[in-house]
Structure formats: structure tokens, C-alpha cells
DRENTOR-169049 format. One line per 10 residues: number of its first residue (from 1); their letters; for each residue x, y, z of C-alpha. Coordinates in nm, 3 decimals. Example, Ala and Ser with C-alpha at 12.3 -4.5 7.8 and 13.67 -1.06 7.14 Angstrom:
2
1) AS) 1.230,-0.450,0.780  1.367,-0.106,0.714
This chain:
223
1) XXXXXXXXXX) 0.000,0.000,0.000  0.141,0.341,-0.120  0.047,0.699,-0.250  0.114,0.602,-0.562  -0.158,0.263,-0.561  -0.410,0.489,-0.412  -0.586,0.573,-0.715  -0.564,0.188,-0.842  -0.711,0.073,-0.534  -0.999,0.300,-0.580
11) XXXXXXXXXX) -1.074,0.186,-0.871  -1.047,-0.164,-0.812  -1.248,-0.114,-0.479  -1.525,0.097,-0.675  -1.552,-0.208,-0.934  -1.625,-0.416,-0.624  -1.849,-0.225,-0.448  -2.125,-0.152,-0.760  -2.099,-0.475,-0.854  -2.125,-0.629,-0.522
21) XXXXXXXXXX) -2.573,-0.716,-0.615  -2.435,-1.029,-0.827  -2.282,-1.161,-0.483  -2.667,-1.144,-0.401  -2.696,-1.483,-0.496  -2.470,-1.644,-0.256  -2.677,-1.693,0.100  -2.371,-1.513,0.285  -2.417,-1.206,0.134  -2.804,-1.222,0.103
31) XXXXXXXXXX) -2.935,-1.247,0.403  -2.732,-0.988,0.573  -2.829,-0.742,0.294  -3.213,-0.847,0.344  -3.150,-0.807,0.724  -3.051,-0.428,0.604  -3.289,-0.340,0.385  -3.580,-0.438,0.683  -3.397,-0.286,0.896  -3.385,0.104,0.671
41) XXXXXXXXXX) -3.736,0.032,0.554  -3.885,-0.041,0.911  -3.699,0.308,1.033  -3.778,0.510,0.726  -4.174,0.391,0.817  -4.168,0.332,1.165  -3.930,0.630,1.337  -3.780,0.866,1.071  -4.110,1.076,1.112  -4.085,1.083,1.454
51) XXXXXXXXXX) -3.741,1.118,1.523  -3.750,1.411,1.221  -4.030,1.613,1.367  -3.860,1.573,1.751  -3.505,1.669,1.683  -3.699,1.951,1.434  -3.860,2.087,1.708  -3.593,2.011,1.992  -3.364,2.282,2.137  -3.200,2.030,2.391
61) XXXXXXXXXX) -2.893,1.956,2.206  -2.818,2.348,2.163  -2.498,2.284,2.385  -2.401,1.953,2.203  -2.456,2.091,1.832  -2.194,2.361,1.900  -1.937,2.088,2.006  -2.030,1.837,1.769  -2.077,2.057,1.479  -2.080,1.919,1.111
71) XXXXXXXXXX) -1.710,2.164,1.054  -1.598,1.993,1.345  -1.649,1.624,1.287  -1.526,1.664,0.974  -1.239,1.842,1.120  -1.215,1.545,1.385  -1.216,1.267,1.100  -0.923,1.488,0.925  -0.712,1.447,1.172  -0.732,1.080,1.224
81) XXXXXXXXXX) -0.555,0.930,0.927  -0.318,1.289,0.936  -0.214,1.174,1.285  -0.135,0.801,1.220  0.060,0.937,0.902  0.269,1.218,1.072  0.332,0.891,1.375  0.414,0.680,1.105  0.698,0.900,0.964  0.829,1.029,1.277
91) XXXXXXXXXX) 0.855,0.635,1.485  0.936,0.499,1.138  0.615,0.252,1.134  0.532,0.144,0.855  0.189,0.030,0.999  0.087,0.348,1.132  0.110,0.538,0.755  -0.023,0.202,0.587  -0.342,0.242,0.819  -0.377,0.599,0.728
101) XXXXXXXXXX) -0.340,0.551,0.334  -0.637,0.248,0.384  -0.824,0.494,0.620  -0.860,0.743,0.352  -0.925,0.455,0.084  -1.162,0.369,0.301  -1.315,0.744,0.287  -1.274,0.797,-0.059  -1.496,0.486,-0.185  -1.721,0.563,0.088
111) XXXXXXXXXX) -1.782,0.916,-0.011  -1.804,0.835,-0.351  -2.089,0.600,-0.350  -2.276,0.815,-0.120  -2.283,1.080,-0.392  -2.416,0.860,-0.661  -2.676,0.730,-0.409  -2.788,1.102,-0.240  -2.788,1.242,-0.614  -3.039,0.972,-0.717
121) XXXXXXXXXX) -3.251,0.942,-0.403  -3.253,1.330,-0.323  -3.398,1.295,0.002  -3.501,1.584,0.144  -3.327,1.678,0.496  -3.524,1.690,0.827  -3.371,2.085,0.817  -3.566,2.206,0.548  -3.901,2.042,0.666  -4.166,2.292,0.778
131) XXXXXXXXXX) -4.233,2.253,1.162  -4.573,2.073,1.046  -4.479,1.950,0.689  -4.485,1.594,0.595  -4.172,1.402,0.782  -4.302,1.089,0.571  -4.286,1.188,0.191  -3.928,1.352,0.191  -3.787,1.107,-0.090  -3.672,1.255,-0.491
141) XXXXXXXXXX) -3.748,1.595,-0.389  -3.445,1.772,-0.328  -3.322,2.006,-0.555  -2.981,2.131,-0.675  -2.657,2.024,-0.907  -2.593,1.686,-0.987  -2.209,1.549,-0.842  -2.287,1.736,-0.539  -2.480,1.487,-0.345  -2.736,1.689,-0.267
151) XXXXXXXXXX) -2.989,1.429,-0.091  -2.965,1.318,0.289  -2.986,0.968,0.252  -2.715,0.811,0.356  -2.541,1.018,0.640  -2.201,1.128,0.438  -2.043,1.231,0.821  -2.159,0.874,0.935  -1.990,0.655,0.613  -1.676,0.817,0.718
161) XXXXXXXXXX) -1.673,0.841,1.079  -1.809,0.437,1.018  -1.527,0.374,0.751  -1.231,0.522,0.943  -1.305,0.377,1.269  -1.346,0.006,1.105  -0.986,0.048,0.966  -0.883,0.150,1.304  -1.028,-0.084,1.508  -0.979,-0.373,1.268
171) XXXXXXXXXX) -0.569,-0.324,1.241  -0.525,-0.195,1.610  -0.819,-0.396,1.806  -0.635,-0.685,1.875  -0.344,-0.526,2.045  -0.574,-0.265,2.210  -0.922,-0.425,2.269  -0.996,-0.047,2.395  -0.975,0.098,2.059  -1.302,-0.074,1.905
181) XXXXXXXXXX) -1.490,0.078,2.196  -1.362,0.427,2.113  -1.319,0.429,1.736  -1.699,0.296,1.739  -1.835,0.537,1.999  -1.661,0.834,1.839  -1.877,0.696,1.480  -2.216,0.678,1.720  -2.139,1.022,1.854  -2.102,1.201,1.474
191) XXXXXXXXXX) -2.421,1.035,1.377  -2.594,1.105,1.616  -2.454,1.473,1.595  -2.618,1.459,1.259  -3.003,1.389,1.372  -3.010,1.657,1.634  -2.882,1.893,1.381  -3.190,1.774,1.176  -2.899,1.707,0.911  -2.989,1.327,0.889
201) XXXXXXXXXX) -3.298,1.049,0.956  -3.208,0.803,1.147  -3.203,0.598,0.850  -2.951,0.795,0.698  -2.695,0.733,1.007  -2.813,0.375,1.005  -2.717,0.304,0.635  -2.438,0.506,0.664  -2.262,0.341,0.927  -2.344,-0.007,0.807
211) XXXXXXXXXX) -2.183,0.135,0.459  -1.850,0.271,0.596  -1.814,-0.076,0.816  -1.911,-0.318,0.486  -1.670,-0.126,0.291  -1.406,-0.131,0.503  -1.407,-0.414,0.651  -1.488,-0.634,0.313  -1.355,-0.411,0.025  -1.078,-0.243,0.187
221) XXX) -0.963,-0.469,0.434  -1.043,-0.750,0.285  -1.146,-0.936,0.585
């Protein structure tokens, strides 16, 4: 793994990802997917109208929105793979760049599938709801360019908090069994971030930390 493979890699794991539906047919790969597509449908039916309309209408998190901001989780997920790199070439460890160059792999492929998929669903956020519009019909109505993933479904903050923290905890959870716990709780804590900032559905965090794990784990990682 290297700067210069980055871009193959990419490419390589973007061929696997779109064309992961012909896996479908195997019974290892279809029946977790069912088990995720009941899960999104029973929360886009069930508690994305409620949990829309309450964070809407909320002004609990007031104090937690201005830590956790949207700038600052992004800023937060920055730093991760920067800081392994910057160890790596300081203590000389190979491991420490290597799991910063799959980290943002891991970020890149995410990202980039969550454009295609917000540009074609263009869900509209629980933001730009009325206080008593319709938290239920909020699907292909958001406007704007294309390539700028413009929709809300899935959470892009969540795919990467979900993607870099599966890299983590994957190459550094056996010598640290803390650093699942915290790599994972950090990824709660962003999504999370992004429902009481009416950013997201619950849905949207849901998919998008199941996304950043799957592609991680299995197209990155290869595990």
C-alpha cells in the first residue's frame, strides 16, 4: 500500500463495491443485505417521522450541536488518518502510515458511492421540513446540481466516521481491545450529531454506518 496505488485501489475497490448485487446470490451475502434493507425500511416507516419532527422541534442539544458541529467532525475525522501518518513517519512505522493511506481509501470509496446514491434518491433533509410539513414523503425531492450529493440519505459524516473507525479498530483492536470501543463510539457520537442537527434520519446514520463498516471491513480490508 502506497500513494502512488491509491488511485488503483480506488478503482479496483469501486468495481467491487457496484458490482457487489451479483454476490446477491450467494446466501452469505443475502441475508445480511435483506436483514438491512428491513432494517432502513422499518426506520424510514416506523421512526424517521418521529425522530424528524422531535429533533426539528428540539432545542436540547443546543450545547451539544456547537461541540459536535458538522465543521468539526469533519475536522475530527481529518485528523485521524493525518495523525497516524505524521506517527508513522516520525517512529518509522510502517503500519501506522499504511493504516492511514487504507483509512482514507476507506473514505474515498465511501464518499463516492454516497454521492451517486444522495444524487439519485434526493432525500429531502429533516432541516428544510416545515415545523408541520410531511416528515413521511421527503424522498426525490431535493433540488440542486448533480455530483454534489445533494440528498440526505445516507449520512455522508456517518460513512466516514463508520469507515475510518473500522480500519482502526480492525488493524489496532487486537493489540488494544480499547480501541473498538472508542473508534466505534466516536462513529455513534457524529451520527448522532447529525439527527439533532436535523442534518440526517435516522435511517440515513443507520445506512451510513453499516456502509463505511461493509466497505471497510470487506472491500478495503479485505477481511
Amino acid at each position: 500500500m502506497s500513494w502512488k496505488q491509491l488511485p488503483t485501489n480506488i478503482l479496483s475497490d469501486q468495481k467491487n463495491i457496484w458490482l457487489f448485487p451479483a454476490h446477491l446470490r450467494h446466501r452469505s451475502a443475502l441475508l445480511p443485505a435483506l436483514a438491512v434493507i428491513g432494517t432502513t425500511v422499518a426506520l424510514v416507516i416506523a421512526l424517521d417521522p418521529i425522530e424528524g419532527r422531535y429533533f426539528r422541534d428540539s432545542t436540547t442539544y443546543l450545547g451539544f450541536n456547537r461541540v459536535v458541529s458538522g465543521n468539526n467532525a469533519s475536522i475530527g475525522m481529518a485528523l485521524v488518518p493525518i495523525s497516524f501518518y505524521a506517527a508513522g513517519l516520525i517512529r518509522k512505522d510502517d503500519k501506522s502510515k499504511k493504516t492511514a493511506l487504507l483509512a482514507g481509501e476507506a473514505v474515498a470509496d465511501a464518499e463516492l458511492l454516497t454521492i451517486v446514491m444522495k444524487d439519485i434518491d434526493r432525500r429531502l433533509r429533516p432541516a428544510v421540513i416545515g415545523l408541520h410539513g410531511n416528515y413521511s414523503d421527503t424522498w426525490f425531492q431535493s433540488g440542486g446540481p448533480w455530483l454534489r450529493g445533494q440528498g440526505s440519505f445516507p449520512s455522508g459524516h456517518t460513512i466516514a466516521a463508520a469507515s475510518i473507525a473500522t480500519v482502526v479498530a480492525r488493524r489496532y483492536g487486537r493489540e488494544h481491545r480499547w480501541v473498538p470501543y472508542v473508534a466505534y463510539g466516536l462513529t455513534g457520537l457524529v451520527g448522532f450529531s447529525r439527527m439533532t442537527w436535523s442534518s440526517h434520519f435516522l435511517s440515513d446514520v443507520f445506512v451510513g454506518g453499516v456502509f463505511g463498516y461493509s466497505i471497510s471491513r470487506f472491500v478495503v480490508l479485505r477481511q
